[in-house]
LUMBA-609394 format. One record per residue (C-alpha): residue number from 1; residue in three letters; x, y, z. Coordinates in nm, 2 decimals, always signed. Each point is the difference from the previous one (the first is absolute). Layout:
% LUMBA-609394
+-----+------+--------+--------+--------+
: seq : type :     c1 :     c2 :     c3 :
+-----+------+--------+--------+--------+
: NUM :  ALA :      X :      Y :      Z :
...
+-----+------+--------+--------+--------+
//
This chain:
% LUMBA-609394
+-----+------+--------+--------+--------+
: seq : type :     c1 :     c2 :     c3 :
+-----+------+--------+--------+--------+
:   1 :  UNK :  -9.68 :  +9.99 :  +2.40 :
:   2 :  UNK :  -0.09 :  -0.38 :  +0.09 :
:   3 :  UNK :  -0.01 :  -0.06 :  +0.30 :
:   4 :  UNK :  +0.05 :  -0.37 :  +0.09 :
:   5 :  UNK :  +0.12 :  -0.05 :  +0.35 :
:   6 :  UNK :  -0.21 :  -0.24 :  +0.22 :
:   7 :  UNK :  +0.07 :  -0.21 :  +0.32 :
:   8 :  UNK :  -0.20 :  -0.31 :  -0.17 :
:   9 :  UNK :  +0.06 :  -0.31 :  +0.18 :
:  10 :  UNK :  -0.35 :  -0.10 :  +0.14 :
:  11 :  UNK :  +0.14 :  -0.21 :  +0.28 :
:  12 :  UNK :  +0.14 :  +0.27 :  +0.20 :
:  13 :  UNK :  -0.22 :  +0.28 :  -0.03 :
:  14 :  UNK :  -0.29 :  -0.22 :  +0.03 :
:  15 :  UNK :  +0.14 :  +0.00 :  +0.40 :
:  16 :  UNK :  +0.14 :  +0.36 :  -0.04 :
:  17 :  UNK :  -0.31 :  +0.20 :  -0.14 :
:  18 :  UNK :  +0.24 :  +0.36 :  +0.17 :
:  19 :  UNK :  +0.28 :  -0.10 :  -0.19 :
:  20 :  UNK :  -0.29 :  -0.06 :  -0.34 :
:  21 :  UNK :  -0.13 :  +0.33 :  +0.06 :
:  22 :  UNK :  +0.36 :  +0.17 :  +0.07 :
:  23 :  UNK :  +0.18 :  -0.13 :  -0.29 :
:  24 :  UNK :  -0.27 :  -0.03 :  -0.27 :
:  25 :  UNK :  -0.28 :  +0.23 :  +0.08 :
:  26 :  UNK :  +0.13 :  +0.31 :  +0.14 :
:  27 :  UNK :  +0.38 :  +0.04 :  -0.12 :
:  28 :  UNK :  -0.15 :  -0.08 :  -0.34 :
:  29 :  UNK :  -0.24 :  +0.23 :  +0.05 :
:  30 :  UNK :  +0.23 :  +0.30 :  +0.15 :
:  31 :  UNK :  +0.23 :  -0.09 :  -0.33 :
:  32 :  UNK :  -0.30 :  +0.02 :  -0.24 :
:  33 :  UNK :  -0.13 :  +0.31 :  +0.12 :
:  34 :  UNK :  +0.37 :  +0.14 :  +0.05 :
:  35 :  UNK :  +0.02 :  -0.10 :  -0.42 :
:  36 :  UNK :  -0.30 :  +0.25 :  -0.11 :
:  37 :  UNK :  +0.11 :  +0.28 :  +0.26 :
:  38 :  UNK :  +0.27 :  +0.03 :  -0.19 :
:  39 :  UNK :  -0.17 :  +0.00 :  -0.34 :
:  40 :  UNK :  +0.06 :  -0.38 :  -0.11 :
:  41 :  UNK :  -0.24 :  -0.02 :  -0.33 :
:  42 :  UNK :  +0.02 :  -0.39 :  -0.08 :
:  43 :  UNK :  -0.01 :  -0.22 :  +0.34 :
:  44 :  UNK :  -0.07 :  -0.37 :  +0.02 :
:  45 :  UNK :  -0.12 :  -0.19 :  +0.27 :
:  46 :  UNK :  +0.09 :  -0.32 :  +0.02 :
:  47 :  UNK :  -0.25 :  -0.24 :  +0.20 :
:  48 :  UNK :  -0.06 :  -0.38 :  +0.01 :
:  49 :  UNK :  -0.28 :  -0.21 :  -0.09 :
:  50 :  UNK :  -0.03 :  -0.04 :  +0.39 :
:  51 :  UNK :  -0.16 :  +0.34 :  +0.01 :
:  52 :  UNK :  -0.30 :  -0.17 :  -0.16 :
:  53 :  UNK :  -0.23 :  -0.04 :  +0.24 :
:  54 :  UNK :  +0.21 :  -0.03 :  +0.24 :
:  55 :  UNK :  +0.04 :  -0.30 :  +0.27 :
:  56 :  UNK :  +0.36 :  +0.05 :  +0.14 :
:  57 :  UNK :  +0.17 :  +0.30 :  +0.16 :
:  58 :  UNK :  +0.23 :  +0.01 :  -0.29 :
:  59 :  UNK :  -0.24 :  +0.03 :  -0.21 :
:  60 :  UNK :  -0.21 :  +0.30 :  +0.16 :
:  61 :  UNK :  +0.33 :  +0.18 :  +0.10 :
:  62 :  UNK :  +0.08 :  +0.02 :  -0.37 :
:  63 :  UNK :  -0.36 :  +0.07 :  -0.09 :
:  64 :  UNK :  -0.07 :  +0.34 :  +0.20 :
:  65 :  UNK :  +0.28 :  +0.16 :  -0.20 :
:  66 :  UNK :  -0.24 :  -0.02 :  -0.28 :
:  67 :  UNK :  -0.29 :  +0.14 :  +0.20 :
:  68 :  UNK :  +0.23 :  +0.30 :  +0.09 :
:  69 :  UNK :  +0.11 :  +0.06 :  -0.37 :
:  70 :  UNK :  -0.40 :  +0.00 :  -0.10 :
:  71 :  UNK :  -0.08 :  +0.25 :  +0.28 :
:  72 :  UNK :  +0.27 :  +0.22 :  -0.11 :
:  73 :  UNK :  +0.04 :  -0.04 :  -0.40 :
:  74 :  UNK :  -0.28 :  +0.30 :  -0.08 :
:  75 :  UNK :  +0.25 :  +0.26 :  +0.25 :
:  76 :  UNK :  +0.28 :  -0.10 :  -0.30 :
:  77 :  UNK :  -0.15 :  +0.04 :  -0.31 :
:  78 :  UNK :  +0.26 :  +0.04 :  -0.20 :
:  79 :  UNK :  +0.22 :  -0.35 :  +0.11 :
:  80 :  UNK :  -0.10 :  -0.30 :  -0.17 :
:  81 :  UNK :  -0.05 :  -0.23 :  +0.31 :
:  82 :  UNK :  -0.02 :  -0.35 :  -0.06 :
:  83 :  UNK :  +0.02 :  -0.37 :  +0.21 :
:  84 :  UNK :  +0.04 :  -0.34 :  -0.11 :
:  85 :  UNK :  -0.09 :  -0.29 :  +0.18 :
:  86 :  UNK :  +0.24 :  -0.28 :  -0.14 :
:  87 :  UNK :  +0.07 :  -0.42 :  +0.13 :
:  88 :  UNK :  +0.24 :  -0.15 :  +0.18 :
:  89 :  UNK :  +0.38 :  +0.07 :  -0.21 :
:  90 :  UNK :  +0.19 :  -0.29 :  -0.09 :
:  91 :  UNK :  +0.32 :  -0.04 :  +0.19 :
:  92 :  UNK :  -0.04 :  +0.26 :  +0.20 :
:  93 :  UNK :  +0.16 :  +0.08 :  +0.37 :
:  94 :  UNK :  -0.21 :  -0.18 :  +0.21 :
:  95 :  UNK :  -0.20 :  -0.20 :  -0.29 :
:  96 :  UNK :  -0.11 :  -0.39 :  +0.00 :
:  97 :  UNK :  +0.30 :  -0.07 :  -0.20 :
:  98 :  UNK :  +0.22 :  +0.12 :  +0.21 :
:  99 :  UNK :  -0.11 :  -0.17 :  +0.31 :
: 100 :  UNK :  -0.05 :  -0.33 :  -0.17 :
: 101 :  UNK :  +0.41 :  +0.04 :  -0.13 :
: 102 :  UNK :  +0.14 :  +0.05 :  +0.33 :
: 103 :  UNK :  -0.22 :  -0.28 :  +0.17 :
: 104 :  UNK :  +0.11 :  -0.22 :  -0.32 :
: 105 :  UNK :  +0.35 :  +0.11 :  +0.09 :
: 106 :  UNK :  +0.01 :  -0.13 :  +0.32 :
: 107 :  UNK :  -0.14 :  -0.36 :  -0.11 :
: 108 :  UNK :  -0.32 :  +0.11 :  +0.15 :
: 109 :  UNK :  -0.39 :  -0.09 :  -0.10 :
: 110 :  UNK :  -0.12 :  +0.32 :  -0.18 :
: 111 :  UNK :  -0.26 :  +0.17 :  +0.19 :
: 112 :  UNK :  -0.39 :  +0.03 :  -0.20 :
: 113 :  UNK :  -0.28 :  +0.22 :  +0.20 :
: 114 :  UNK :  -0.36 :  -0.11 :  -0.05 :
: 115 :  UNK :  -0.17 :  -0.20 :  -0.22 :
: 116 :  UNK :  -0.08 :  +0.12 :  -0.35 :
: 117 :  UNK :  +0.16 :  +0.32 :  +0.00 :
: 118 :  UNK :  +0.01 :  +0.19 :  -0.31 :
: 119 :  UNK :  +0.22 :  +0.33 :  -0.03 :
: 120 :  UNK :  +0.07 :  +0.27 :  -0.31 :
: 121 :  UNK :  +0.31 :  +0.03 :  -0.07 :
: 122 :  UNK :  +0.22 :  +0.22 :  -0.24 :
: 123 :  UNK :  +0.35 :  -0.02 :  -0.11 :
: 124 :  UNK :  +0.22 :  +0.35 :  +0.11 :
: 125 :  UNK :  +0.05 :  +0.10 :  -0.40 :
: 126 :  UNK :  -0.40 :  -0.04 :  -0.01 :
: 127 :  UNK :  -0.03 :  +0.22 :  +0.31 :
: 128 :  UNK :  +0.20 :  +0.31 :  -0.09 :
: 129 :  UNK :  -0.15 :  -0.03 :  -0.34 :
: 130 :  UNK :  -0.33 :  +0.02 :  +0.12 :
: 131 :  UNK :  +0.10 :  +0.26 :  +0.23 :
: 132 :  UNK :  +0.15 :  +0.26 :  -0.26 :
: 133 :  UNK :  -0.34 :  -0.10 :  -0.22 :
: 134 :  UNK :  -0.21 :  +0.10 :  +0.26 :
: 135 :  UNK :  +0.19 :  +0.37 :  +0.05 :
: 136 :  UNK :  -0.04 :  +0.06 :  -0.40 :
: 137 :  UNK :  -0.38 :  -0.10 :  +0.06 :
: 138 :  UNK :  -0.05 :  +0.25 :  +0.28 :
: 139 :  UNK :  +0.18 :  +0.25 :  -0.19 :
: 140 :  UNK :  -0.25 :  -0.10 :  -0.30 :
: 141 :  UNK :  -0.31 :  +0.00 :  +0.19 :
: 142 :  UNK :  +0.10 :  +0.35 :  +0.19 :
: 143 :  UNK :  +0.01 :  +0.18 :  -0.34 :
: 144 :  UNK :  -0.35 :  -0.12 :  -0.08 :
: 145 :  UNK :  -0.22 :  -0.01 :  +0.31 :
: 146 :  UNK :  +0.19 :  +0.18 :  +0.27 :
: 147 :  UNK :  +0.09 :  -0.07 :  +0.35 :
: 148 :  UNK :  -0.15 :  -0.33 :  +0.11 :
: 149 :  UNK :  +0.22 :  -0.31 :  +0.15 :
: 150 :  UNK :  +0.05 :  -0.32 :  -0.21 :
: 151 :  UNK :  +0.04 :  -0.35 :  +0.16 :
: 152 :  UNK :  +0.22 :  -0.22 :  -0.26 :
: 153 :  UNK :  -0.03 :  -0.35 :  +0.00 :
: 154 :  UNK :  +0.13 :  -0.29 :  -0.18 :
: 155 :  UNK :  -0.29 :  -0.14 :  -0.29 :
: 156 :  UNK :  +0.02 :  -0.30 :  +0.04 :
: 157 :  UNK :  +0.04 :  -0.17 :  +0.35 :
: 158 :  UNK :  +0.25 :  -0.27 :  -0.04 :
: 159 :  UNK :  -0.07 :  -0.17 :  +0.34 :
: 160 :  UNK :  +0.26 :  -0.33 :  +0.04 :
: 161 :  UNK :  -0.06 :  -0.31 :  +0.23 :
: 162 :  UNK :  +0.26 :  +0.06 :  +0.26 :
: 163 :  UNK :  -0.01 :  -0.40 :  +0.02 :
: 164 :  UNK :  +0.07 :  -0.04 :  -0.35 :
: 165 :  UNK :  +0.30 :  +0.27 :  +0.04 :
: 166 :  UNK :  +0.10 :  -0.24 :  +0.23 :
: 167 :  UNK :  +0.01 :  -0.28 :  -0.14 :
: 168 :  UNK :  +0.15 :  +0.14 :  -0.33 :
: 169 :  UNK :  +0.32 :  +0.19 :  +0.18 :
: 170 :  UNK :  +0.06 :  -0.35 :  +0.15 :
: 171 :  UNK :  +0.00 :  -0.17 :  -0.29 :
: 172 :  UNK :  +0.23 :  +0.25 :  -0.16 :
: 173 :  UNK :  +0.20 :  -0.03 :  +0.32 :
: 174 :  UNK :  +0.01 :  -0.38 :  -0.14 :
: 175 :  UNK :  -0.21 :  -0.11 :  +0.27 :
: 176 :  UNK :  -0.17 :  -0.36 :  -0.15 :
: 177 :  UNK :  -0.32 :  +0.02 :  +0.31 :
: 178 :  UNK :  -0.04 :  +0.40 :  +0.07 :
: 179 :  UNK :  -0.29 :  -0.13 :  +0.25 :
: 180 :  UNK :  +0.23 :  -0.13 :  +0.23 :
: 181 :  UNK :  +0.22 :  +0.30 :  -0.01 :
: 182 :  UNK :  -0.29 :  +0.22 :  +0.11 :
: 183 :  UNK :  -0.14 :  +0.07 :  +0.36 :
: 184 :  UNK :  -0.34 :  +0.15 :  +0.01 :
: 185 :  UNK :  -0.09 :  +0.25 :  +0.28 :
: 186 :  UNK :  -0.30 :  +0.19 :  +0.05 :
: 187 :  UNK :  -0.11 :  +0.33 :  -0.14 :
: 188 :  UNK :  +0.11 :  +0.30 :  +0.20 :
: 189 :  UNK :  -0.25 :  +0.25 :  +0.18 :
: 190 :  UNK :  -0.10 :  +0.24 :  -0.30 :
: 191 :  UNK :  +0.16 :  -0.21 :  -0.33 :
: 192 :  UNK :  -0.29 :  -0.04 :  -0.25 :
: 193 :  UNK :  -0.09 :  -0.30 :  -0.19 :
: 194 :  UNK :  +0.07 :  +0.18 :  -0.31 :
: 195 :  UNK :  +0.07 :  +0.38 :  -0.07 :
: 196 :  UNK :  -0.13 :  +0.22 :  -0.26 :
: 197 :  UNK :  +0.09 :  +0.34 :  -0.15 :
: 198 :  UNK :  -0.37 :  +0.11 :  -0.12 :
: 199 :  UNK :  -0.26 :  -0.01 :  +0.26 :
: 200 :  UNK :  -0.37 :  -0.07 :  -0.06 :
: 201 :  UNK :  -0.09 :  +0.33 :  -0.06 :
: 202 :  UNK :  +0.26 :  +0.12 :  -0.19 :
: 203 :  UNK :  -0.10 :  +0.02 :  -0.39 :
: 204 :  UNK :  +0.40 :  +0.03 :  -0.15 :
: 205 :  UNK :  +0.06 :  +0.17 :  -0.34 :
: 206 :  UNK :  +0.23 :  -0.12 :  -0.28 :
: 207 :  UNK :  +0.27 :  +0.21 :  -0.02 :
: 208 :  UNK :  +0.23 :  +0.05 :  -0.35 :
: 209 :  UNK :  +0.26 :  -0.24 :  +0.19 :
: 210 :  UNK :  -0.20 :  -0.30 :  -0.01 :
: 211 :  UNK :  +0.16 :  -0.16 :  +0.34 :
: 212 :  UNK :  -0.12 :  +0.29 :  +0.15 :
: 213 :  UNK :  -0.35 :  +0.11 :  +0.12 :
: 214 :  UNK :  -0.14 :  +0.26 :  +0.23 :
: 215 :  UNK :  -0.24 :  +0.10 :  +0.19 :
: 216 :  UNK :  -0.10 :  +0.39 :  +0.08 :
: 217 :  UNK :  -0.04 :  +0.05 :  +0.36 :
: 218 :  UNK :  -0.30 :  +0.21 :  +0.19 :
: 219 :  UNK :  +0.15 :  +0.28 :  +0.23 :
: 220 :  UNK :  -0.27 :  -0.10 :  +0.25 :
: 221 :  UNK :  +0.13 :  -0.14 :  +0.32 :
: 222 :  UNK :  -0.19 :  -0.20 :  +0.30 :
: 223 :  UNK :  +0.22 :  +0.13 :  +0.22 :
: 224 :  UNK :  +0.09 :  +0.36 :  +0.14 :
: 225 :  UNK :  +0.33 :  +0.02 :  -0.15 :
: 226 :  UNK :  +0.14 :  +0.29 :  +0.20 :
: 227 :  UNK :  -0.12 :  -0.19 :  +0.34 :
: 228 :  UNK :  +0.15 :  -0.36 :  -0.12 :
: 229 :  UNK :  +0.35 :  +0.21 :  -0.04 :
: 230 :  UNK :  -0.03 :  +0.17 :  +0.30 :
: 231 :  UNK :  -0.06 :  -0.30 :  +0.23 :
: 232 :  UNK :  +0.28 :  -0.19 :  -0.23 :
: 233 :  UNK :  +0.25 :  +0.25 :  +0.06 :
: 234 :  UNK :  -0.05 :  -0.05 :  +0.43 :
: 235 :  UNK :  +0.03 :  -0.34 :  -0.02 :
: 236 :  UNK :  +0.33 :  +0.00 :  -0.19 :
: 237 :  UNK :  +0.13 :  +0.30 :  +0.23 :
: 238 :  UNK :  -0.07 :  -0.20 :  +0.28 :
: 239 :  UNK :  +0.18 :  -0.28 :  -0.08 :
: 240 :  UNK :  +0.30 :  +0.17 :  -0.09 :
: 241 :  UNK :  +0.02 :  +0.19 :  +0.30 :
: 242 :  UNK :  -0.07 :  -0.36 :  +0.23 :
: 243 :  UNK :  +0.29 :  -0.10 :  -0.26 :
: 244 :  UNK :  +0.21 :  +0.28 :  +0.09 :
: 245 :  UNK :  +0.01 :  -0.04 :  +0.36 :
: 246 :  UNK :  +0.03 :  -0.37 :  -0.01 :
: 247 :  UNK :  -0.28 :  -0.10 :  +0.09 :
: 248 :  UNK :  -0.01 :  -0.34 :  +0.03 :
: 249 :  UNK :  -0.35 :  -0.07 :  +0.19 :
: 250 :  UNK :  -0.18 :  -0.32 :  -0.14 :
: 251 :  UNK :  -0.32 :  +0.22 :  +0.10 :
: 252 :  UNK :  +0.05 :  +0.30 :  -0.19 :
: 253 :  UNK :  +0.14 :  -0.20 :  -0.29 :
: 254 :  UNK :  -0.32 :  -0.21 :  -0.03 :
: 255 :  UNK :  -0.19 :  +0.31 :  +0.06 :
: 256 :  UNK :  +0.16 :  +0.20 :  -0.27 :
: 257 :  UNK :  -0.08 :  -0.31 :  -0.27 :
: 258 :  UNK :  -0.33 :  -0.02 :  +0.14 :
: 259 :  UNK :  -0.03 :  +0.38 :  -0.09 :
: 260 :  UNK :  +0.12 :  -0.04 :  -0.34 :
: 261 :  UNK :  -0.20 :  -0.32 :  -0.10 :
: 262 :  UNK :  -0.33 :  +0.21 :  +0.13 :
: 263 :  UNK :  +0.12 :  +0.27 :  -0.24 :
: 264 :  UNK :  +0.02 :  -0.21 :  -0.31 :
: 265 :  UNK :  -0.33 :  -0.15 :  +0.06 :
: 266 :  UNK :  -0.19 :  +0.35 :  +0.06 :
: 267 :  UNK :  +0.21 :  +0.17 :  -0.30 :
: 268 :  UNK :  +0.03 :  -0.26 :  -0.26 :
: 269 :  UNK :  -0.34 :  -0.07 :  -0.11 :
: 270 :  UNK :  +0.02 :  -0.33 :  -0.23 :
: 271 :  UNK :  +0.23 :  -0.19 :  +0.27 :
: 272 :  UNK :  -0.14 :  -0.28 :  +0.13 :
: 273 :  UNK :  +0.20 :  -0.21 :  +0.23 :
+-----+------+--------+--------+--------+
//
């Protein structure tokens, strides 16, 4: 089982952390945990680079999910459990390309965030690939050493200028001056300078797929596991019940995000905002 499904676009839930933690944290977390109650042997987390030390709500939503697999993996000896933490895809809903073609479209300036920006990226065929690598690898690694969560990662970090990515899809576009076809704004609250997959203190191993490395995660935890999920599980139940009566008060809303950014900083512990 891969499971792959992510609210991802930073904008939004940078200004929605509820919707983050609703969407990516805990209904991936109720599917995950549904998966090996039911006896699921080979399951696949897919993650983003974002998780890496993460700096944006996106990026800690998605992260926890791995924090919850590591608390749980040594109750589930017998499934090989597994994430991968993979770059931005090319052409994907939602993806820079996409933007930049509707906005070329309608004879429009192509927007560029920030100043410098470097990004991974990965193709789709390089994605999946990676992915049903990384569930042979876990099934390897399960066979010799026993129940312990792997984090997959690309080797090599391919990290592109998004200026020159720019500038090249203009030119392709037949564009003679992609400068003047380009309007600059500034960075968004929690967009990194540049991501990464590995973080300093990760030490990643060669797999027999030599795209692919990973990492063997410690079970440990910073956090009380049991009382992050706990508190999680209010938050969300109290937003769907303001959502079911229609509750439309600016005061609770803003009180209920408030509630939910508080929990991502307490629970996640690498995020810093």
């Amino acid at each position: 089982m891969i499971h792959c499904a992510a609210e991802k676009y930073l904008p939004q839930l940078q200004n929605d952390p509820l919707g983050a933690l609703i969407r990516n944290t805990s209904e991936s977390i109720k599917f995950l945990a549904f998966c090996l109650g039911r006896g699921v042997k080979d399951l696949l987390y897919v993650s983003t680079d974002k998780a890496t030390q993460p700096k944006s709500v996106y990026g800690a939503s998605k992260y926890f999910p791995e924090l919850y697999l590591r608390a749980v993996t040594a109750s589930y000896p017998q499934a090989n459990i597994s994430c991968i933490r993979l770059g931005n895809i090319f052409s994907s809903s939602g993806s820079v390309l996409q933007q930049w073609s509707a906005q070329f479209a309608s004879e429009r300036a192509i927007t560029l965030r920030g100043q410098g920006m470097q990004r991974i990226f990965v193709s789709p065929c390089q994605a999946a690939l990676y992915c049903l690598c990384a569930l042979e690898l876990a099934q390897d690694h399960q066979q010799k050493s026993g129940a312990r969560i792997l984090r997959f990662g690309p080797t090599v970090q391919s990290s592109w200028s998004i200026e020159q990515l720019a500038h090249n899809w203009l030119t392709q576009k037949n564009i003679s001056e992609p400068q003047a076809h380009i309007h600059h704004t500034p960075a968004l609250a929690g967009e990194k300078h540049s991501e990464i997959i590995w973080c300093e203190n990760d030490v990643p191993v060669a797999s027999k797929f030599p795209e692919l490395s990973y990492v063997v995660e410690a079970t440990e935890l910073e956090i009380d596991m049991d009382k992050a999920l706990s508190i999680l599980e209010v938050i969300c139940t109290a937003a769907q019940t303001d959502s079911n009566s229609n509750s439309n008060l600016n005061g609770t809303v803003r009180e209920t995000q408030a509630k939910a950014l508080a929990w991502i900083t307490d629970h996640v512990p690498e995020f810093a905002p």
